[in-house]
C-alpha positions in Angstrom: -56.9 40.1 -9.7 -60.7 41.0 -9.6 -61.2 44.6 -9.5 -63.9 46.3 -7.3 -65.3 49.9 -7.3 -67.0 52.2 -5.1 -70.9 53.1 -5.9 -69.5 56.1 -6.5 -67.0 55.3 -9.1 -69.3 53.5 -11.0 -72.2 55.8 -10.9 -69.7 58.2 -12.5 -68.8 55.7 -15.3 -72.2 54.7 -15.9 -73.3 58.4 -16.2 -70.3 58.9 -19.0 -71.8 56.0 -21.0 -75.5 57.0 -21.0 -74.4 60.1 -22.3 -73.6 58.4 -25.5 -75.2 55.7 -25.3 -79.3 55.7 -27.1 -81.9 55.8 -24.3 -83.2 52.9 -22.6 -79.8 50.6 -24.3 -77.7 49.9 -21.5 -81.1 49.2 -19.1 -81.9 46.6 -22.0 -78.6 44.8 -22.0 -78.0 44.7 -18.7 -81.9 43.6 -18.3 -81.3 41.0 -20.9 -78.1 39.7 -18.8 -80.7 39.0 -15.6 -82.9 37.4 -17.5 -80.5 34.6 -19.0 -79.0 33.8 -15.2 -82.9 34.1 -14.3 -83.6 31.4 -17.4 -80.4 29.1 -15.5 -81.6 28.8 -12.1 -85.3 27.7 -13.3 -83.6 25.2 -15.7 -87.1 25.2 -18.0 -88.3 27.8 -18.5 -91.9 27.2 -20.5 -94.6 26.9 -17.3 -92.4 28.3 -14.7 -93.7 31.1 -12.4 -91.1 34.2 -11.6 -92.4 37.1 -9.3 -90.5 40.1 -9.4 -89.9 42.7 -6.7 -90.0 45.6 -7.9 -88.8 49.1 -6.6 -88.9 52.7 -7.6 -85.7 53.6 -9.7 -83.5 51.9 -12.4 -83.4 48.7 -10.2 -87.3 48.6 -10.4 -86.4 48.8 -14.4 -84.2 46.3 -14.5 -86.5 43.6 -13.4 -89.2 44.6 -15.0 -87.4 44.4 -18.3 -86.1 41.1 -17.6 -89.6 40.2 -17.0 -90.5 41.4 -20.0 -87.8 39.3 -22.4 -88.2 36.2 -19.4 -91.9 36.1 -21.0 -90.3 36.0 -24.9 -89.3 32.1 -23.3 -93.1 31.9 -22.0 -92.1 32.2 -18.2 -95.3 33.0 -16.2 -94.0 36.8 -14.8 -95.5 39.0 -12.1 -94.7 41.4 -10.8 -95.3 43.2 -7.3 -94.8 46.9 -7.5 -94.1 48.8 -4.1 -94.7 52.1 -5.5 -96.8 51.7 -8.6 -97.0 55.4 -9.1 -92.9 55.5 -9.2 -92.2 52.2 -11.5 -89.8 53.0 -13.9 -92.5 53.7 -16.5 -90.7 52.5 -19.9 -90.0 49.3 -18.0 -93.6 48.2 -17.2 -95.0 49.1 -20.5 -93.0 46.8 -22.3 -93.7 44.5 -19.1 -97.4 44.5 -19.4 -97.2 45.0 -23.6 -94.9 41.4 -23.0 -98.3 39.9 -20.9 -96.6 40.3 -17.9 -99.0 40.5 -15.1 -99.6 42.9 -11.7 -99.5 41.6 -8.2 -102.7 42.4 -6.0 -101.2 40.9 -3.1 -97.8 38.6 -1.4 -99.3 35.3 -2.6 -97.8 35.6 -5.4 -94.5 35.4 -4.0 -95.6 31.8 -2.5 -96.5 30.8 -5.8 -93.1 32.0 -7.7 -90.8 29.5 -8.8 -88.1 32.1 -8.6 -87.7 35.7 -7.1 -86.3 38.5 -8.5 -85.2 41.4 -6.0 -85.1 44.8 -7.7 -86.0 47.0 -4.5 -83.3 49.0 -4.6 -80.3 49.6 -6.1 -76.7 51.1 -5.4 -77.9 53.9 -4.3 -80.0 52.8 -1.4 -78.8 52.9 2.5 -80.0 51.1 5.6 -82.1 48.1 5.7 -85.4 47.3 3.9 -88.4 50.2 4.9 -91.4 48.2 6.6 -93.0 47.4 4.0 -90.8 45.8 1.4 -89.6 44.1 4.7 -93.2 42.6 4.9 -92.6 40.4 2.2 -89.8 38.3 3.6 -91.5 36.2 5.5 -93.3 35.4 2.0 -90.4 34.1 0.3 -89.5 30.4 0.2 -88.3 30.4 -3.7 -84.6 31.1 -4.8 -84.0 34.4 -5.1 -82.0 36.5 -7.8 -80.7 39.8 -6.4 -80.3 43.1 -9.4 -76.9 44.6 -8.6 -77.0 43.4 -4.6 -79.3 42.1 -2.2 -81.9 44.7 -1.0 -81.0 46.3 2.3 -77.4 45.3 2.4 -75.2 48.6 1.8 -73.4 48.3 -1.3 -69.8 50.1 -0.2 -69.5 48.5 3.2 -71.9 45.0 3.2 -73.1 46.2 6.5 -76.6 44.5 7.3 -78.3 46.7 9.8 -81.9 45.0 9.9 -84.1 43.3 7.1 -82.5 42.4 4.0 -82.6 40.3 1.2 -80.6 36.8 1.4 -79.8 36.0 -2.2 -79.0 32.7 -4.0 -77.4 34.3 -6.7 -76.9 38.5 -7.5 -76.0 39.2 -11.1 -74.6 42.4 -10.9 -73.6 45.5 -14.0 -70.7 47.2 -15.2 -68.2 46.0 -12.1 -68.0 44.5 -9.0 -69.3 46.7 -6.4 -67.5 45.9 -2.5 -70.9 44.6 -1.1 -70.1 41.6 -3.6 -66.6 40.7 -1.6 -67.9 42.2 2.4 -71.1 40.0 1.7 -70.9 37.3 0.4 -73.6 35.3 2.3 -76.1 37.6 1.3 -75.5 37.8 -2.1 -74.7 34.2 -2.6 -72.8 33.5 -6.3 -72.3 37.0 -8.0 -72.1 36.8 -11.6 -71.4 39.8 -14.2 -73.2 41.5 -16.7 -70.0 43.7 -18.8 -71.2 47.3 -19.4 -68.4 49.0 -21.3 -67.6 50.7 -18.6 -64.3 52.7 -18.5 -63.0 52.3 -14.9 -59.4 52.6 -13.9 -57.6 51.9 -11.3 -59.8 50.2 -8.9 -60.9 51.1 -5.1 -60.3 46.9 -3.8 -58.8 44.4 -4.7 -59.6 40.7 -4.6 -56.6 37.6 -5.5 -58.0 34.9 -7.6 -56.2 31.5 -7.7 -54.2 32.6 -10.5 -52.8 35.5 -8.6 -51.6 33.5 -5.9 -50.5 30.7 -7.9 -48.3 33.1 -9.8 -46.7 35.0 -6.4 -46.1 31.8 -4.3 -42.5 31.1 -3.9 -41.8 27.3 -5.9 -38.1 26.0 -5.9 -36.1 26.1 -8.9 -33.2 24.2 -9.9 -30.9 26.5 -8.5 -32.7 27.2 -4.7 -31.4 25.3 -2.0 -33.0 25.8 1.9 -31.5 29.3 2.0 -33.0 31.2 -1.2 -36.3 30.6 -0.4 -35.8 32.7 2.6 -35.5 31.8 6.8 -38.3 32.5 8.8 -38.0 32.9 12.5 -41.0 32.5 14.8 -41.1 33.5 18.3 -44.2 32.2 20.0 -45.5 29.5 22.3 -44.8 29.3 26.2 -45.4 26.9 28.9 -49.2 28.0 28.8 -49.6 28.0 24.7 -47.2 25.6 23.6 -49.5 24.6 21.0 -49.3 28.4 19.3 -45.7 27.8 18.2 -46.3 24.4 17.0 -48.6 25.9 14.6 -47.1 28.5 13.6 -43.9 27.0 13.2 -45.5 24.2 11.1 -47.3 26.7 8.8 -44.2 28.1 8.1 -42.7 25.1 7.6 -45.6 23.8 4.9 -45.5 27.3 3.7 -42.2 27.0 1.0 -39.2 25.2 1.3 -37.2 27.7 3.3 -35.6 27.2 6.6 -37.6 28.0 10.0 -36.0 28.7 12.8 -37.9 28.6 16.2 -37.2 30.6 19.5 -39.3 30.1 22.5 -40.1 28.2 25.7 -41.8 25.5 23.3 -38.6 24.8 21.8 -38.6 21.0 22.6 -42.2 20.3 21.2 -41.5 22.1 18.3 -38.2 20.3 17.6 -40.4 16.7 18.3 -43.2 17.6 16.1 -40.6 19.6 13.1 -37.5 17.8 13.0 -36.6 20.1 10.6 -37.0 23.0 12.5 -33.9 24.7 14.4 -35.1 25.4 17.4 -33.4 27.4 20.2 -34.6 28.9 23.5 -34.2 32.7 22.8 -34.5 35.2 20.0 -31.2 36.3 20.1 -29.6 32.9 20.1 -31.7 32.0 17.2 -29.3 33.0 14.5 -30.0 35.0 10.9 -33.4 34.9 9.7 -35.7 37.1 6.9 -38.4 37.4 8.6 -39.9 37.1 12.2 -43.2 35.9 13.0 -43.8 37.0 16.7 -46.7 36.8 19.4 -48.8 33.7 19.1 -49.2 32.6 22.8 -45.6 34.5 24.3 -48.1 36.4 26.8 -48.4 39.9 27.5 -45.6 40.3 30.2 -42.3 41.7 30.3 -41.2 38.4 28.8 -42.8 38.8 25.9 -42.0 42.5 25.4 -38.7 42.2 25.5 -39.2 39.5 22.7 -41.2 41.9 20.6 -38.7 44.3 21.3 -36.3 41.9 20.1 -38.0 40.7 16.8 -38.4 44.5 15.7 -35.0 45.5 16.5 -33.4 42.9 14.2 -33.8 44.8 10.8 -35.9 42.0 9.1 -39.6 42.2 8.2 -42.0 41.3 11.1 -45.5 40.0 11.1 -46.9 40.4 14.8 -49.7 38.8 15.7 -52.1 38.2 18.9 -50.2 39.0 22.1 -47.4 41.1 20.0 -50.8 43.4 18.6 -51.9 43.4 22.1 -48.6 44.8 23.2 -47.8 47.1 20.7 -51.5 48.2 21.9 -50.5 49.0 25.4 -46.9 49.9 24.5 -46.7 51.7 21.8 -43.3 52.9 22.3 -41.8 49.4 21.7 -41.9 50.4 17.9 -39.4 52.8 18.9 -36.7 49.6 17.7 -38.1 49.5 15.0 -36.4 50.7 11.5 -39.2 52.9 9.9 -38.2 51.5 6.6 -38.9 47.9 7.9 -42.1 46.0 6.9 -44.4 45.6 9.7 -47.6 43.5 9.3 -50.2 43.5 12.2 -53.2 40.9 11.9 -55.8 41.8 14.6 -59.3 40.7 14.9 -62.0 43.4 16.2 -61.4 43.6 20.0 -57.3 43.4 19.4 -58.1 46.2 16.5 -60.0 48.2 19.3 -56.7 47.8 21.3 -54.5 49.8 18.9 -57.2 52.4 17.4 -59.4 53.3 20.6 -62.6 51.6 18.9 -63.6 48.3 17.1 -63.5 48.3 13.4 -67.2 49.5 12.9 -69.6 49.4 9.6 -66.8 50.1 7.1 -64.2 47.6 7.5 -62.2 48.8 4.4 -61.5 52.4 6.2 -61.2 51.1 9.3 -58.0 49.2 8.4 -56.4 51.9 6.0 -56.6 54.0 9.0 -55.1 51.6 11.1 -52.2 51.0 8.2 -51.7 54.7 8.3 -51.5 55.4 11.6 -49.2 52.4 12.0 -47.5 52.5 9.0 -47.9 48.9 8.6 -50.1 46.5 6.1 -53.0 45.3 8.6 -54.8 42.3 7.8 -58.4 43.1 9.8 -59.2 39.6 10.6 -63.2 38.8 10.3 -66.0 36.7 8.0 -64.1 38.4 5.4 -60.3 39.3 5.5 -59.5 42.7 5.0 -55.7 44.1 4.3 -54.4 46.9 4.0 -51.2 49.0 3.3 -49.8 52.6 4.4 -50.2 54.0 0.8 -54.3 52.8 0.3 -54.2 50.0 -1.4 -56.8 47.4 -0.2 -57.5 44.0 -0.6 -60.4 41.4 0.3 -60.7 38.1 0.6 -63.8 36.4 0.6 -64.1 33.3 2.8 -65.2 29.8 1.3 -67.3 29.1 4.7 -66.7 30.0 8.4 -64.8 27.1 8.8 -61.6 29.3 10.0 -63.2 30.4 13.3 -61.9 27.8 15.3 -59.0 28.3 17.7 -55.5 28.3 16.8 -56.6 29.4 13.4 -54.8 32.5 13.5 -51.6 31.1 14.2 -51.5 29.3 11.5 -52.0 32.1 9.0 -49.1 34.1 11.0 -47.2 31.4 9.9 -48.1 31.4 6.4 -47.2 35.6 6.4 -44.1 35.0 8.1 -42.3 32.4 5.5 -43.7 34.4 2.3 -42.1 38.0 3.8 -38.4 35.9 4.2 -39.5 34.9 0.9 -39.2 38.4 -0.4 -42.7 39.5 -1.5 -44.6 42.6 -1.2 -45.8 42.6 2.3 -49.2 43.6 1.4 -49.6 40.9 -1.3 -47.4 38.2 1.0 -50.2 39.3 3.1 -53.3 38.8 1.2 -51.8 35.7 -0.6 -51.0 33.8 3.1 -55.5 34.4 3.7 -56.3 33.1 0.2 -54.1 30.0 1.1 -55.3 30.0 4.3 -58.8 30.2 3.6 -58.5 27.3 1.1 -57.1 25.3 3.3 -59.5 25.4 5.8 -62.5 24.8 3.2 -60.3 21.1 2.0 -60.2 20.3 5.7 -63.2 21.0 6.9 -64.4 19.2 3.5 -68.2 20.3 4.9 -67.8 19.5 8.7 -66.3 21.4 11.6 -62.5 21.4 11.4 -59.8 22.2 13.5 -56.2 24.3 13.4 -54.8 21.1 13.2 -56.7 20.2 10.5 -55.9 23.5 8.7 -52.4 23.2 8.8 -52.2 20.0 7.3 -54.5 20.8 4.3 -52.0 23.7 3.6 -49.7 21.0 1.3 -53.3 20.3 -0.4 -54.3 23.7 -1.0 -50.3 24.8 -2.5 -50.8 21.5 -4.7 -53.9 23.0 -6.0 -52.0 26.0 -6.8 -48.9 24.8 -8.4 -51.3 22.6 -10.8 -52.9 25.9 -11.7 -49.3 27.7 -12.4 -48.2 24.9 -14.1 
């Protein structure tokens, strides 16, 4: 499990270390780290032409010093300062002692082999000023960000205006959240260890291990039972195809029972043989978890359904039209057991719905609140998935491609939450682990080209194989 820090956090640590740490050491190492990645993605080095960006501050320093040890390999450095008076001043001296040369103009960004962004650092907000902005029109070489892109905020990865679009960030001490909320703008992030002495961090982010290790896999002693029942209410004469979804996703999910009520209970049963499939919820019999909303409509129907689902004691993910209700009914939580797990998945507009505004810049505080105020893990649907629980903790995942925004999508990850809450595991990691899965499965189907739900759903067996070879 990666951790992830605030700017804040980390400015803290880092101030703990200079203070006995000898001046100028931890710029060094951190410099020499940016120069090795720099050294990777020109492949030679001896001939090569790097231009670096360079901004007042300790970002400013950064490049500069990697310019400096990028010349020990006899890389052709320059460097174009954007406040010469306020370059970090032990930097450039060991730039230009190095033969590093000065910029008197853009060209030399045309000419560079490879860009180095130190603008600003972590401490910057808002999008480039005018002038550094000037230069992206400049840029047609690969691009190495210090610590983040310029211009993208580094606790939030909002992009307001001009910014850098990096191939590749190497980044110091930690991860910092712009590295999960952004990844298009910092391409591959890479870390350079400081020392630092962080603890418990502000995000999370699963790795393939994490999941691996959480994702129920039958034993000798499970039969269809142990790995928990999952009911799914969804689908109606108008979305049929919802609850074929996310009935199937349940179904590929683990190898417990699922157990369908709905209008779609025919097509469900002639797609998913294995599926019991009744008309109702409350003929459907005992399950562990519900997964209610995908297409049952916004009616009375489907509130008495979500009513239902919440009344039965079990944990419930609700998703799309049971968000939308809970929106414009609150008091249908009323059947609900407070001490029930209750996980909503809305995307912005069904997010304005239950706060009174859409998500905003900070994503990551936007769905805590929402947890909080609902006392429920919310996964904020988006480029990047963010979930949350009632007590703060946070996790991200980071997409492999935007090949999830296609319809039906979301049904199929409602599916996936569902079967791993009758499964038994934390909601808020059931959570997160169903979007890492889900996520991976859409990159194998999409395989590079446009994909659909269908498609996602049956690339979930693919993407569980690729886990249980990792666990095993």
């Amino acid at each position: 499990m990666q951790g992830i820090w605030t700017t804040e956090r980390i400015r803290a640590a880092e101030r703990k270390l200079l203070a006995v740490t000898p001046d100028g050491a931890l710029m060094r190492k951190a410099a020499f780290g940016l120069s090795v990645h720099a050294a990777k993605m020109l492949g030679t080095t001896s001939g090569r032409r790097v231009t670096l960006l360079v901004g007042s501050g300790d970002n400013g320093g950064d490049a500069l010093w990697a310019g400096f040890f990028l010349r020990k390999r006899n890389v052709a450095v320059t460097a174009l300062l954007l406040n010469p008076d306020k370059a970090h001043p032990q930097g450039l001296a060991a730039f230009k002692r190095a033969g590093g040369r000065i910029a008197d103009g853009p060209q030399w960004i045309e000419k560079a082999d490879l860009v180095i962004d130190g603008i600003v650092g972590i401490s910057g907000r808002g999008s480039l000023r005018p002038d550094a902005a000037a230069l992206l029109e400049h840029i047609s070489a690969p691009v190495l960000a210090v610590d983040l892109p310029s211009g993208v905020d580094p606790d939030t990865g909002a992009i307001d205006g001009p910014a850098i679009t990096a191939d590749r960030t190497v980044t110091f001490g930690a991860l910092k959240p712009v590295h999960a909320l952004a990844p298009a703008a910092c391409g591959e992030v890479f870390l350079v260890d400081l020392g630092l002495d962080l603890e418990d961090p502000d995000l999370v982010r699963l790795d393939a291990d994490d999941v691996a290790a959480c994702w129920p896999i039958p034993g000798p002693q499970d039969d269809k039972y142990t790995l928990g029942v999952t009911g799914v209410a969804a689908g109606s004469a108008v979305y049929p195809g919802a609850a074929v979804l996310s009935a199937g996703a349940a179904v590929y999910a683990t190898s417990g029972m699922v157990r369908y009520a709905g209008p779609a209970a025919d097509l469900v049963r002639s797609r998913w043989p294995e599926i019991i499939a009744t008309g109702s919820v409350t003929d459907a019999g005992r399950v562990q978890s519900w997964v209610v909303g995908p297409g049952i409509g916004t009616g009375h129907e489907g509130r008495e359904v979500l009513a239902n689902v919440l009344g039965a004691g079990v944990p419930v993910c609700a998703d799309a039209d049971a968000t939308t209700l809970i929106a414009q009914h609150v008091d249908v939580l009323d059947a609900r057991d407070p001490d029930t797990p209750l996980v909503l998945t809305p995307h912005d507009r069904e997010f304005a719905r239950l706060m009174g505004s859409e998500p905003g810049k900070d994503r990551v505080a936007a769905a805590r609140a929402c947890a909080r105020r609902y006392d429920a893990v919310v996964l904020l649907k988006g480029h990047c998935t963010v979930v949350a629980a009632p007590d703060g903790r946070a996790m991200v995942n980071t997409p492999r491609g935007s090949w999830l925004a296609t319809p039906g999508s979301g049904d199929v990850l409602s599916g996936l939450i569902g079967a791993l809450l009758a499964a038994g595991l934390d909601p808020w990691l059931a959570t997160g682990a169903a979007a890492y899965v889900h996520s991976l499965a859409g990159e194998l189907a999409a395989s590079g080209a446009p994909t659909s739900s269908s498609g996602i759903l049956g690339a979930i067996t693919d993407a569980l194989r690729t886990l249980h070879w990792r666990k095993s």
